[in-house]
MDAnalysis code that builds the backbone (N, CA, C; Angstrom):
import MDAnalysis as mda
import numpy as np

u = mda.Universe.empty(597, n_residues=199, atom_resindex=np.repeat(np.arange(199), 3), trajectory=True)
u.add_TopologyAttr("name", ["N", "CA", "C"] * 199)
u.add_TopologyAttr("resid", np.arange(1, 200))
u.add_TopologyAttr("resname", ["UNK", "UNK", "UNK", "UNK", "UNK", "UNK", "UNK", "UNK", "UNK", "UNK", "UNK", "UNK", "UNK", "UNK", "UNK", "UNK", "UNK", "UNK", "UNK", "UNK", "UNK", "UNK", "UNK", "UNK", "UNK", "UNK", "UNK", "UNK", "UNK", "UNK", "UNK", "UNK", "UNK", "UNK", "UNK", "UNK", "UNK", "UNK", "UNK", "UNK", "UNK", "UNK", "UNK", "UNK", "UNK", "UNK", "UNK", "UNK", "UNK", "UNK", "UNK", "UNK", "UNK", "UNK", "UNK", "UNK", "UNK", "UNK", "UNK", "UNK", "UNK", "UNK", "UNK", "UNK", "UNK", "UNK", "UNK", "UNK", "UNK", "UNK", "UNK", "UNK", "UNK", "UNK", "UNK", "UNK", "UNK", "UNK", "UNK", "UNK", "UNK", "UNK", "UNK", "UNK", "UNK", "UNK", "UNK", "UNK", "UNK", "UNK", "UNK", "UNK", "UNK", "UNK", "UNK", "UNK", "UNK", "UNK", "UNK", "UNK", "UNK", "UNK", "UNK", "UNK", "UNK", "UNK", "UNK", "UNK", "UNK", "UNK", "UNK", "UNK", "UNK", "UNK", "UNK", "UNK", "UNK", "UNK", "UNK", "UNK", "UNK", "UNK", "UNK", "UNK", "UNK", "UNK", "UNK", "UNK", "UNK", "UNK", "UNK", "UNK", "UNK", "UNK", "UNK", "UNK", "UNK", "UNK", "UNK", "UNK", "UNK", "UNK", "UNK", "UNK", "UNK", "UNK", "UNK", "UNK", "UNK", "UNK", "UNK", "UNK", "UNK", "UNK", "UNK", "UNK", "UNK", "UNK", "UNK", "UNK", "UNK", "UNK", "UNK", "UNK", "UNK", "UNK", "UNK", "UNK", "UNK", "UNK", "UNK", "UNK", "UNK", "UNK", "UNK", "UNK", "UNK", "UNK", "UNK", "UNK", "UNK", "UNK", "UNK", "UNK", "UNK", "UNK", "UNK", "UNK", "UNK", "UNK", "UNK", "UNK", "UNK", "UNK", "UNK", "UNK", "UNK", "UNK", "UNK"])
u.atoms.positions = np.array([
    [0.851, -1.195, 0.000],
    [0.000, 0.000, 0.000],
    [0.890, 1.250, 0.000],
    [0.693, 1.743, -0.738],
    [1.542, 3.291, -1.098],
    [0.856, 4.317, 0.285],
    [2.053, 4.852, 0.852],
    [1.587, 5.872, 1.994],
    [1.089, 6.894, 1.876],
    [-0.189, 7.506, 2.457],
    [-0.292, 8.864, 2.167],
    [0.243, 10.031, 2.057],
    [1.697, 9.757, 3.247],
    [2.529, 11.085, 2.379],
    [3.329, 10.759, 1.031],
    [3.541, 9.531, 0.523],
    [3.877, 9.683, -0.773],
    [3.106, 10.168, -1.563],
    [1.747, 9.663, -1.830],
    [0.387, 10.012, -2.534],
    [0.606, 11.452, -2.857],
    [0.425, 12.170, -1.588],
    [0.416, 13.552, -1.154],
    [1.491, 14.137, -1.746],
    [2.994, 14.013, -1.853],
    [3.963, 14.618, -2.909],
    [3.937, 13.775, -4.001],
    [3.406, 12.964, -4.536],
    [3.467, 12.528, -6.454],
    [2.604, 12.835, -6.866],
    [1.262, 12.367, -6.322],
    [0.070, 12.816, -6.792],
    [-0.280, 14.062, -6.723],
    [-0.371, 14.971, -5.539],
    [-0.772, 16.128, -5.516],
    [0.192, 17.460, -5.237],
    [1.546, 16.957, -5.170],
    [2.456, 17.825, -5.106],
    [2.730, 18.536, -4.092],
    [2.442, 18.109, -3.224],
    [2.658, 18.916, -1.580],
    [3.891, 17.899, -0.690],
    [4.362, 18.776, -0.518],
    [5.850, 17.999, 0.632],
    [5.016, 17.757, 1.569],
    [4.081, 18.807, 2.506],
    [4.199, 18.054, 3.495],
    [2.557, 18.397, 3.965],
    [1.737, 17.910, 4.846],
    [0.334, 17.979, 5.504],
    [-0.104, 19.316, 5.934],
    [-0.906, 20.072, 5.851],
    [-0.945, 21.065, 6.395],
    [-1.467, 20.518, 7.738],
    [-1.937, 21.278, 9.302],
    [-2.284, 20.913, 10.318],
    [-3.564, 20.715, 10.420],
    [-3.195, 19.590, 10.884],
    [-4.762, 18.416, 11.481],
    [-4.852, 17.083, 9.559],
    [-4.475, 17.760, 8.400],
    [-4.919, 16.891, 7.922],
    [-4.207, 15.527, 7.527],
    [-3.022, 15.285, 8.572],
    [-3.043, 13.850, 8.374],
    [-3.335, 12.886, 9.781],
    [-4.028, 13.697, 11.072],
    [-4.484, 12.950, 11.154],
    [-5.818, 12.473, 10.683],
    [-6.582, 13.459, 10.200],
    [-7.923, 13.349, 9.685],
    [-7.658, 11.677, 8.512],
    [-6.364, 12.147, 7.488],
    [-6.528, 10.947, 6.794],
    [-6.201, 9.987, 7.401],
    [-5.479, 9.709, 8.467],
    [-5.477, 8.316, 8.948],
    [-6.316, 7.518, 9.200],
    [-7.404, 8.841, 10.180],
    [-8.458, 8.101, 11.236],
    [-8.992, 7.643, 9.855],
    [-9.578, 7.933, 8.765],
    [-10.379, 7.355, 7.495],
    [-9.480, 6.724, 7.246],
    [-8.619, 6.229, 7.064],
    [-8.487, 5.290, 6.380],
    [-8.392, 3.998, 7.405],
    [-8.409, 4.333, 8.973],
    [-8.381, 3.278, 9.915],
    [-9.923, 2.933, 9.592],
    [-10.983, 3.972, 8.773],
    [-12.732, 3.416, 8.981],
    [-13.110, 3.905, 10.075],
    [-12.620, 4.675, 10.496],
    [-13.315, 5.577, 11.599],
    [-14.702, 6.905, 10.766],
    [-15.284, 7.080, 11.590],
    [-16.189, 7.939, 11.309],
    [-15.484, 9.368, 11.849],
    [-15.973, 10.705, 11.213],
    [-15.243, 11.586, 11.266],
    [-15.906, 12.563, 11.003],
    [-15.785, 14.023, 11.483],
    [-16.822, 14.855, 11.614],
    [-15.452, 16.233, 11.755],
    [-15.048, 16.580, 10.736],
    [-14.124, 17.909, 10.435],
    [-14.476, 19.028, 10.387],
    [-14.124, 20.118, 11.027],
    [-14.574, 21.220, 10.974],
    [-13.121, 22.123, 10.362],
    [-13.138, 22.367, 9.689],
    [-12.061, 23.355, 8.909],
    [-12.314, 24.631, 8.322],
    [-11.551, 25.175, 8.511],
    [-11.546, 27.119, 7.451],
    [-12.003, 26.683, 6.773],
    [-12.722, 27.649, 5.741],
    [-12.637, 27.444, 4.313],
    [-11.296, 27.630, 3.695],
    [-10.720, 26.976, 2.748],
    [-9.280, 27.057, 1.935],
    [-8.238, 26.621, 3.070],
    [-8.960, 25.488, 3.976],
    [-8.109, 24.753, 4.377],
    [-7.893, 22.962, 4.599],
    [-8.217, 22.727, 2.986],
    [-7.816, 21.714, 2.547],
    [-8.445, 20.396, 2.916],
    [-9.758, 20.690, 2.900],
    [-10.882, 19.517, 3.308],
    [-10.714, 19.014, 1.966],
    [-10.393, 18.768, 0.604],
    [-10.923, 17.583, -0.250],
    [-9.546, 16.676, -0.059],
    [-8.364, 17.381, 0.539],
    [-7.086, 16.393, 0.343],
    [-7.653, 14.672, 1.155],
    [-8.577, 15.481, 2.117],
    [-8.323, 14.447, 3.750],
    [-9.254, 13.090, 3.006],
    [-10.538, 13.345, 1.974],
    [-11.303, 12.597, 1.444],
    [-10.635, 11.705, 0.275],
    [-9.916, 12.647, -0.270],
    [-9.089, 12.175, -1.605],
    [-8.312, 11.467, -1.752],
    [-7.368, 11.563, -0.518],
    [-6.151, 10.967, -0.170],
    [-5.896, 9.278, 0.219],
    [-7.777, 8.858, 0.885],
    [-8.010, 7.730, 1.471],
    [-8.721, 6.954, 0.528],
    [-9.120, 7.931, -0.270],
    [-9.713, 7.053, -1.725],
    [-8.651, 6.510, -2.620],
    [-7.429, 7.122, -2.722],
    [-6.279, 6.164, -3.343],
    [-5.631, 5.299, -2.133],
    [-5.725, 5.002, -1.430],
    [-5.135, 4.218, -0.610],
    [-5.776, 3.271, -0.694],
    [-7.227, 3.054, -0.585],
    [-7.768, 1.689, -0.018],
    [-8.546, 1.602, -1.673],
    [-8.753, 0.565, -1.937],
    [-9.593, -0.039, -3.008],
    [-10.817, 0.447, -2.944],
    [-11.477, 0.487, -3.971],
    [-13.231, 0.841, -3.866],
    [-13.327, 2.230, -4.373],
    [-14.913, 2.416, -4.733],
    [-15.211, 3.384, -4.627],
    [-15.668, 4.888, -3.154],
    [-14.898, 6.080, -3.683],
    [-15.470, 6.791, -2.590],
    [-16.594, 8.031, -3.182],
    [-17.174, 7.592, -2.494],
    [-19.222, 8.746, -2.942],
    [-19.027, 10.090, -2.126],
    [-19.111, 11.172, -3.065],
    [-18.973, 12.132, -2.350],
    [-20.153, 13.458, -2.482],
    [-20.559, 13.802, -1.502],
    [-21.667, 14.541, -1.551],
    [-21.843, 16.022, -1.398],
    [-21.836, 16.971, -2.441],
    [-21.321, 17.992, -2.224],
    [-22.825, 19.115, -2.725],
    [-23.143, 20.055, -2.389],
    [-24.351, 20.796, -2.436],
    [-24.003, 21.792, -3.635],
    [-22.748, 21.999, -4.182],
    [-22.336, 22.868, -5.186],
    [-21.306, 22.327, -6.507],
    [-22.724, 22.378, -7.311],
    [-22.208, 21.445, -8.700],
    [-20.711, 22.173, -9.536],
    [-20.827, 23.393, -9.371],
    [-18.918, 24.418, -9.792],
    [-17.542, 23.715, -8.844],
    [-18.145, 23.521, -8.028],
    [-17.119, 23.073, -7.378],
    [-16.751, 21.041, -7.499],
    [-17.870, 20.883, -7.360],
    [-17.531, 19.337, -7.852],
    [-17.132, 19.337, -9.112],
    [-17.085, 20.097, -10.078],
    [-16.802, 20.120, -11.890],
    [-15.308, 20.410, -11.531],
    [-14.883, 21.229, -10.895],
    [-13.607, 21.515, -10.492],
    [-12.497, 20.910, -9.897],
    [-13.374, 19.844, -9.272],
    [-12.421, 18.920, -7.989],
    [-12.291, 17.794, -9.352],
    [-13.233, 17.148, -10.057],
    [-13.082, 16.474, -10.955],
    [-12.079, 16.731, -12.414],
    [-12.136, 17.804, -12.353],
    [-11.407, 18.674, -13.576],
    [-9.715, 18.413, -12.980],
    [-9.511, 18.193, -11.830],
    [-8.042, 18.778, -10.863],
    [-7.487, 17.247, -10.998],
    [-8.934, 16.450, -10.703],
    [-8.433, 14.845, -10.275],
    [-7.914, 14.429, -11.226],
    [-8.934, 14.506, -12.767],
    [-8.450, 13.677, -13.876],
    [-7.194, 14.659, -14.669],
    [-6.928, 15.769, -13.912],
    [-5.723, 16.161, -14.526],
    [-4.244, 15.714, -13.605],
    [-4.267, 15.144, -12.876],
    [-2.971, 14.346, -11.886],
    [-3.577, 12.795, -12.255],
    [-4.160, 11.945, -13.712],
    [-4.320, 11.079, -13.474],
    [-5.282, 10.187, -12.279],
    [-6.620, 10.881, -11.657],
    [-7.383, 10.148, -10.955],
    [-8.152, 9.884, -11.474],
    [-9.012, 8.561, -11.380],
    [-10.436, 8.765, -12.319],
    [-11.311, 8.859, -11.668],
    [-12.107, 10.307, -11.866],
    [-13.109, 10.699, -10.805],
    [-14.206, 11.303, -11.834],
    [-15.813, 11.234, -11.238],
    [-16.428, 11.923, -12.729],
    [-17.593, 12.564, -11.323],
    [-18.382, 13.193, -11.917],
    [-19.899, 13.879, -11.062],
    [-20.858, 13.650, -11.901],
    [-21.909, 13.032, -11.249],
    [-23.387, 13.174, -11.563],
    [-24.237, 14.345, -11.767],
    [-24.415, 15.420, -12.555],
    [-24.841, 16.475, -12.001],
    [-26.036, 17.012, -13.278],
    [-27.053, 18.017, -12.760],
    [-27.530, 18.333, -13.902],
    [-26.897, 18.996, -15.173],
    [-26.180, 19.308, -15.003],
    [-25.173, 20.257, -16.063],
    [-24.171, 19.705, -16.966],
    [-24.505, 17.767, -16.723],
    [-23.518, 16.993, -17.197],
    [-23.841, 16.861, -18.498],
    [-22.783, 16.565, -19.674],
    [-23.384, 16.314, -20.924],
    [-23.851, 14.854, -21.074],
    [-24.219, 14.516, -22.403],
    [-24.290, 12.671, -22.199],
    [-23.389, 12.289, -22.172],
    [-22.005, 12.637, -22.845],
    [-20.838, 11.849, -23.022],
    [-20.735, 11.506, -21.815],
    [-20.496, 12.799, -20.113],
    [-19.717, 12.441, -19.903],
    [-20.395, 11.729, -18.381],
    [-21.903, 11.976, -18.715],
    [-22.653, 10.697, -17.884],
    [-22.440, 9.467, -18.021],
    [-22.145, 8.836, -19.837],
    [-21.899, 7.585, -19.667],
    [-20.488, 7.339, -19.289],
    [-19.356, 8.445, -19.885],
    [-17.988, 8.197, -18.909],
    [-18.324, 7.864, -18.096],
    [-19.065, 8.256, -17.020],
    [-19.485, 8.108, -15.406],
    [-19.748, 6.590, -15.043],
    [-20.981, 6.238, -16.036],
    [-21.273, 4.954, -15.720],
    [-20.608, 3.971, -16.193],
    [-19.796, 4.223, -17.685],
    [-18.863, 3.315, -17.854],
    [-17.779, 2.790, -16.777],
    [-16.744, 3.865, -16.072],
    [-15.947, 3.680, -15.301],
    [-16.478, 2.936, -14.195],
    [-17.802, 3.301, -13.695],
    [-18.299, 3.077, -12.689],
    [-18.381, 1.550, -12.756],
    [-18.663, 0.515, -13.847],
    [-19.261, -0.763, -14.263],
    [-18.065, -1.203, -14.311],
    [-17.166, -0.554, -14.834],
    [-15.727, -1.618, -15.256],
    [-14.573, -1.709, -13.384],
    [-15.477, -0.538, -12.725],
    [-14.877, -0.453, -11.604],
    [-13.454, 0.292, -11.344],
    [-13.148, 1.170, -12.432],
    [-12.333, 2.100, -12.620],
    [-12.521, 3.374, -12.070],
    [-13.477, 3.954, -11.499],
    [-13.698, 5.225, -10.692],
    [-13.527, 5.160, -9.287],
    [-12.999, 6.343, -9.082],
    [-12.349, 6.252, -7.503],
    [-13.290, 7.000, -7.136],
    [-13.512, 8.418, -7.655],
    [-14.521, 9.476, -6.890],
    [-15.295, 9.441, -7.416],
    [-16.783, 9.336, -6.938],
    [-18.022, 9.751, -7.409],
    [-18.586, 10.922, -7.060],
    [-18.675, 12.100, -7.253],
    [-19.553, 13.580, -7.107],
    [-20.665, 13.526, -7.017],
    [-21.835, 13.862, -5.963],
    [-23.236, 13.791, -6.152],
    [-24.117, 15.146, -5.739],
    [-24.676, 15.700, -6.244],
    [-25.523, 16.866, -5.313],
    [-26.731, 15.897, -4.176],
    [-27.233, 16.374, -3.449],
    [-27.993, 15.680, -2.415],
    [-29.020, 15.357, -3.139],
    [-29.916, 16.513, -3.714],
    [-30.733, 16.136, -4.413],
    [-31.015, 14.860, -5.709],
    [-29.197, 14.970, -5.894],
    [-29.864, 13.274, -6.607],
    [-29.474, 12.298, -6.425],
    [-29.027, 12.491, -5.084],
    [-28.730, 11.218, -3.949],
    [-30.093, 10.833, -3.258],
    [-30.871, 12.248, -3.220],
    [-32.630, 11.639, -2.645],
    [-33.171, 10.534, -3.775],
    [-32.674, 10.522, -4.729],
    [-34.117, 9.654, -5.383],
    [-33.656, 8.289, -5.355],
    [-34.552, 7.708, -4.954],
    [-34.442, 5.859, -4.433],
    [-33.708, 5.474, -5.564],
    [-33.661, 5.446, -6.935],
    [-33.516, 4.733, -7.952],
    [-31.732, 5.525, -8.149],
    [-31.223, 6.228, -7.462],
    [-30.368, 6.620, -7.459],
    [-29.654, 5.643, -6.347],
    [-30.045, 5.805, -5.209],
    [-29.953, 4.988, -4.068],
    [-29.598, 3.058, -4.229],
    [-30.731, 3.089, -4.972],
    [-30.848, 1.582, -5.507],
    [-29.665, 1.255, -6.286],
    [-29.289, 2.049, -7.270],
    [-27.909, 2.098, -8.056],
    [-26.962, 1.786, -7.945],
    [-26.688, 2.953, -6.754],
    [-25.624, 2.792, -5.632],
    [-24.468, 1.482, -4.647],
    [-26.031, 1.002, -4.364],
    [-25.574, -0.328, -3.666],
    [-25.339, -1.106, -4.880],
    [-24.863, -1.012, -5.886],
    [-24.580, -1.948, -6.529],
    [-22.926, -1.781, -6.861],
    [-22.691, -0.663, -6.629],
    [-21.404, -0.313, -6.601],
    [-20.025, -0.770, -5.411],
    [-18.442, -0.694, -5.562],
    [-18.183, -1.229, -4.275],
    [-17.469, 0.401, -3.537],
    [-18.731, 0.574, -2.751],
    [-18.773, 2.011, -1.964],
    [-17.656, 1.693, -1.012],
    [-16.575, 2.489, -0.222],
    [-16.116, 2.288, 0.685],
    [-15.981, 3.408, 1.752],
    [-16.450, 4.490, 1.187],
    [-16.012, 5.960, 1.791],
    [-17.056, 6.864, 1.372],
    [-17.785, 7.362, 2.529],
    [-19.272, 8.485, 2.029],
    [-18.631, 9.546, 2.743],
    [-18.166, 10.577, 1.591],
    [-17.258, 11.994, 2.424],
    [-18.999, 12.987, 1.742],
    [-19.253, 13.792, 2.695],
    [-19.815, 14.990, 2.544],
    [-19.098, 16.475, 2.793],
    [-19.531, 16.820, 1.723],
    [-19.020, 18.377, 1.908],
    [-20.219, 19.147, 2.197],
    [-19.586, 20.278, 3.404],
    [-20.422, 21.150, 3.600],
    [-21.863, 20.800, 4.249],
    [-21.049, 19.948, 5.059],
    [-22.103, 18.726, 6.715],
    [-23.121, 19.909, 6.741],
    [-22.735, 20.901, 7.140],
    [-23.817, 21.952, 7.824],
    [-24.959, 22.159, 7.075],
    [-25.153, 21.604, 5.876],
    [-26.555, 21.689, 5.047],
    [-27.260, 20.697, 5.302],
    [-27.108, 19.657, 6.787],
    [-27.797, 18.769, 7.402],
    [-28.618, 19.470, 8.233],
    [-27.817, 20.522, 8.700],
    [-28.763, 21.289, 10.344],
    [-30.110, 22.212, 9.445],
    [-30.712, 21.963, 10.803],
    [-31.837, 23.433, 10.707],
    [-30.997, 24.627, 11.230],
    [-30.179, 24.493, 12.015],
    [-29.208, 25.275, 12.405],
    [-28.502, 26.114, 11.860],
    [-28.124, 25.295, 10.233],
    [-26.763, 25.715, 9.711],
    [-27.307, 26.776, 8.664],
    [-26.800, 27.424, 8.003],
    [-27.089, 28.812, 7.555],
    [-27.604, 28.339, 6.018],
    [-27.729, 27.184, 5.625],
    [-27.900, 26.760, 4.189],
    [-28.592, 25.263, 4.283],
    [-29.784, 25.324, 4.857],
    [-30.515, 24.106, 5.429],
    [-31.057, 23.402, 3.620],
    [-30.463, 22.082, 3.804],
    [-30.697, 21.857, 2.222],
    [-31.305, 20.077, 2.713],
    [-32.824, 19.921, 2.707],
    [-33.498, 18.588, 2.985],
    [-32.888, 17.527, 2.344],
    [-32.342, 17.772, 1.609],
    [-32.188, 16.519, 0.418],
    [-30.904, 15.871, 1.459],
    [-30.139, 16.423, 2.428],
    [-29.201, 16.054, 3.231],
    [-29.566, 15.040, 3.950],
    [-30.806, 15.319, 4.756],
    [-31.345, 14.288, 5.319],
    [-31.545, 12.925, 5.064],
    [-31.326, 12.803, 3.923],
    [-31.272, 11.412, 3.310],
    [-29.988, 10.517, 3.302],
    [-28.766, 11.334, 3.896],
    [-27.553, 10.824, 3.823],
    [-27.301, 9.406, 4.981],
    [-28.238, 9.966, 5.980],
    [-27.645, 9.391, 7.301],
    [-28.471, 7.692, 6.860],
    [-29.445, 7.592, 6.045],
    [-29.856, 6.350, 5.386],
    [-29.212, 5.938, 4.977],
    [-28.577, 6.402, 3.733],
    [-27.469, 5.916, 2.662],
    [-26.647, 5.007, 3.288],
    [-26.102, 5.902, 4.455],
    [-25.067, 5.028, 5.105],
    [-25.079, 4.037, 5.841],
    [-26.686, 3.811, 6.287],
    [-26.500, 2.357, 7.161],
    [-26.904, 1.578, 5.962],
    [-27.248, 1.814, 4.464],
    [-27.731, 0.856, 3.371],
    [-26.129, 0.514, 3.214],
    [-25.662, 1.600, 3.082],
    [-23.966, 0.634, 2.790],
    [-22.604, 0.146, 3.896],
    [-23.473, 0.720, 4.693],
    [-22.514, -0.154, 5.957],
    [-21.328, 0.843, 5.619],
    [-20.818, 1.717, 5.762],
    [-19.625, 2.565, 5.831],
    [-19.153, 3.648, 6.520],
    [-17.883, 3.778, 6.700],
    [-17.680, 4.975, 7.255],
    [-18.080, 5.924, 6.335],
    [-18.541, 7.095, 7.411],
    [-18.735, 8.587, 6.859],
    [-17.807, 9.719, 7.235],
    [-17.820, 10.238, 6.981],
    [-16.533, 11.660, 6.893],
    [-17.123, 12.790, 6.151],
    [-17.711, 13.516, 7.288],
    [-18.250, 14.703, 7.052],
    [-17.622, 16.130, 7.236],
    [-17.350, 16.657, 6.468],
    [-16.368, 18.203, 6.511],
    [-17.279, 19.613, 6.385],
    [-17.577, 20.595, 7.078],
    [-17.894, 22.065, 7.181],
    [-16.649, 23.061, 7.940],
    [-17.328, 24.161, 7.285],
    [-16.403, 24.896, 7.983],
    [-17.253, 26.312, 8.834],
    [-18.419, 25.433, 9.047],
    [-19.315, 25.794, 10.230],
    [-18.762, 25.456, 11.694],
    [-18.435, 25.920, 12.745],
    [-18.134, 25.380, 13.688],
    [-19.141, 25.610, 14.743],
    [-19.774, 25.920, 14.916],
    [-21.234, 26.209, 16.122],
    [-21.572, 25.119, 16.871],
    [-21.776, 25.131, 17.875],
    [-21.891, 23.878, 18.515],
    [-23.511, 23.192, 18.258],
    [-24.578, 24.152, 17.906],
    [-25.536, 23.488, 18.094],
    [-25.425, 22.384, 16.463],
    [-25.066, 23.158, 15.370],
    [-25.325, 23.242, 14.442],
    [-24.279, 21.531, 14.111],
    [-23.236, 21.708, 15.209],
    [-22.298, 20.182, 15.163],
    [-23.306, 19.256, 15.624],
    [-23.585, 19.332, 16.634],
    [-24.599, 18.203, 17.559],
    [-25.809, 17.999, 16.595],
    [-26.516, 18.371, 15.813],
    [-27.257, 18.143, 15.049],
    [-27.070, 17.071, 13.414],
    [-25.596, 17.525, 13.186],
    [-25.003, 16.844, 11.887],
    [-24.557, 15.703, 12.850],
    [-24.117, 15.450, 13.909],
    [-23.994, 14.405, 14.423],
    [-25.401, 13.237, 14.605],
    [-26.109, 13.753, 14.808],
    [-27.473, 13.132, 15.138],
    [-28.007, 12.418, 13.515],
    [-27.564, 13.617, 12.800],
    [-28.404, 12.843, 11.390],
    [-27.357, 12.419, 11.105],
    [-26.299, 12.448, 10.811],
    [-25.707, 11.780, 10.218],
    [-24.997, 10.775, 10.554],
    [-24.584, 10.135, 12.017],
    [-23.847, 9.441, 12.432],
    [-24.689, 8.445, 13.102],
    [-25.854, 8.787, 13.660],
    [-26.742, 7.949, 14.312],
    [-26.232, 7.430, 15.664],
    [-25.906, 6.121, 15.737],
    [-25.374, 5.688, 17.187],
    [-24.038, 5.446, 16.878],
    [-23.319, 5.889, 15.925],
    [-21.974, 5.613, 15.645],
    [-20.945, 6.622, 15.955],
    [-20.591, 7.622, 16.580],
    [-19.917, 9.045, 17.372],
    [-19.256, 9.092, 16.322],
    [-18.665, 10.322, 15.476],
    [-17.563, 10.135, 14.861],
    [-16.386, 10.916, 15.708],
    [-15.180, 10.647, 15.108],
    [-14.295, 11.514, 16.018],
    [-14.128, 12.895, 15.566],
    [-14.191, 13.825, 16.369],
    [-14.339, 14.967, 15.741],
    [-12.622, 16.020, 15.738],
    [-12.773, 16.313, 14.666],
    [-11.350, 17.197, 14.186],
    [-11.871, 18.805, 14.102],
    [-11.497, 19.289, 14.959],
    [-11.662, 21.036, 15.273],
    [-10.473, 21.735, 14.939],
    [-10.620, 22.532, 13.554],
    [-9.517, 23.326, 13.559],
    [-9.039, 24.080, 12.557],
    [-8.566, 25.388, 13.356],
    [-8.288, 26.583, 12.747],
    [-8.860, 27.534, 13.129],
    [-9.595, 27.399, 14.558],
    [-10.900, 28.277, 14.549],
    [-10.162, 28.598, 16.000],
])
């Protein structure tokens, strides 16, 4: 198994971790559940990204802003990752890219908005895939709390007992009510360990 700080200088060109994110990638890749609170522009997709080349499988990632998943995908398949997004804005080509890779079992990252992670037949799909890692971006669109309350979130904390996996949820909300709440939906009776920092 290739180490994450190698990964981290070949693949993505960084000598060295910025603070907190290697332990964040460890605890994921030990399968711990995980609940990150970070700045913004402080390097929440490395901690998701990093554990998806390490361990085999696919990792599902759930993000509320389709520019930015086009971007993280645009970054991946330019260092050689194969990562694609589901999104409305996708063309056909590069939906069936999506599902091609997805069937031959060649995709590492999957991109999803919540909303089309709600629909069962999306859901149903899913489990057919070999999921190993459900990272959400931007946890705080779970709370009533959080400043960008988005329902379709609510559907996550299902997903994950359908696939039996760790979750690894990242905002850069830090409020306490607004944590205790993304904990509740999303982790259920499973605590994740929580990473505070920068704040």
């Amino acid at each position: 198994m290739t180490s994450p700080q190698t990964l981290l200088r070949d693949v993505f060109g960084f000598d060295k971790f910025r603070t907190g994110q290697r332990d964040i990638v460890e605890a994921i890749i030990a399968r711990s559940n995980v609940l990150a609170i970070m700045p913004t522009g402080g390097g929440k997709s490395i901690c998701y990204q990093l554990p998806s080349l390490v361990q085999d499988g696919l990792t599902l990632v759930i993000s509320p802003l389709i520019s930015l998943m086009r971007d993280q995908v645009r970054a991946l398949e330019a260092v050689g990752i194969n990562a694609g997004a589901l999104t409305s804005t996708n063309t056909q080509e590069e939906t069936n890219k999506v599902f091609d890779q997805l069937q031959t079992g060649k995709l590492k990252l999957l991109y999803l908005a919540p909303e089309r992670l709600a629909s069962l037949r999306m859901q149903s799909l899913l489990q057919r895939y070999d999921i190993k890692l459900l990272a959400i971006d931007e946890a705080h669109c779970v709370s009533q709390w959080g400043h960008d309350f988005r329902p379709d979130y609510l559907k996550i904390g299902d997903l994950r007992k359908k696939l039996n996996v760790p979750l690894a949820a990242f905002t850069a909300t830090a409020d306490e009510e607004t944590r205790r709440e993304i904990i509740e939906r999303l982790f259920d009776k499973q605590p994740p360990k929580i990473f505070l920092l920068g704040f």
